[in-house]
N, C-alpha and C positions, 0 to 999 in steps of 0.2 A: 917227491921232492920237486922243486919250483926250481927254475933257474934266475937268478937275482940279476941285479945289476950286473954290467961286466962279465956277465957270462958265468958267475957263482953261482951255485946251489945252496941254497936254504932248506936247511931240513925243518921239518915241522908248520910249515906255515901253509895256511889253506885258506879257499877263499871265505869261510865262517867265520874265523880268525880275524881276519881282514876288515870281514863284514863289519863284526862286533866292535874292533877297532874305529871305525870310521862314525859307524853310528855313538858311541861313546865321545869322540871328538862333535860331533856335531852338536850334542846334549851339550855339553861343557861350552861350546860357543856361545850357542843358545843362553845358557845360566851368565856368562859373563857378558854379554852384551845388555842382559835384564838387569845386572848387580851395578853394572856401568850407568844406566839408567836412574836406577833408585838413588846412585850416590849423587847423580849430577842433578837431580830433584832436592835432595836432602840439602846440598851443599846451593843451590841457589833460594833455598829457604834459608838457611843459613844466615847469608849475607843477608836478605832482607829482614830478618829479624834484630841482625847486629845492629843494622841502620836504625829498628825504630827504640832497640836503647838506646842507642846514642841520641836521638835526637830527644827521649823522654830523660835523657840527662842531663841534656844543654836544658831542656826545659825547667826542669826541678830548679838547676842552679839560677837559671832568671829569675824564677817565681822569688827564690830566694834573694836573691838580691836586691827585688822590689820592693822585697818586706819591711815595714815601717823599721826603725832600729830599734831594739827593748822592748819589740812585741813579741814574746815566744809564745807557745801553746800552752805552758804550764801554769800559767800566772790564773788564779781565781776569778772567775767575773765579777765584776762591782755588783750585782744586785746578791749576793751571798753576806 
């Protein structure tokens, strides 16, 4: 037995125990600082993808609004 904090005893706990614990902790740090990563890549890809629909949507709507009036795509061409 170990003596704990405060002068208690802990049964069962040894420094293997311990070891495995800490190594285990560090693993999981390790995974969440990479997971933190990929999201803050993911998520600043994100936003600049937002950006370039938005702006290929403002686009679209100009093209459109520059469009003659009663010129749609469906209308047949004059040499038919």
């Amino acid at each position: 037995m170990k003596i704990g904090e405060f002068g208690r005893t802990v049964p069962g706990v040894d420094d293997d125990k311990i070891i495995d614990l800490e190594t285990r902790i560090a693993h999981q740090e390790h995974t969440i600082a990479e997971l933190n990563d990929v999201l803050t890549d993911q998520q600043a890809e994100l936003a600049t993808l937002t950006a370039q629909v938005r702006a290929l949507i403002e686009r679209v709507r100009a093209l459109s609004e520059d469009a003659p009036a009663g010129n749609s795509g469906d209308e047949t061409p004059p040499h038919y």
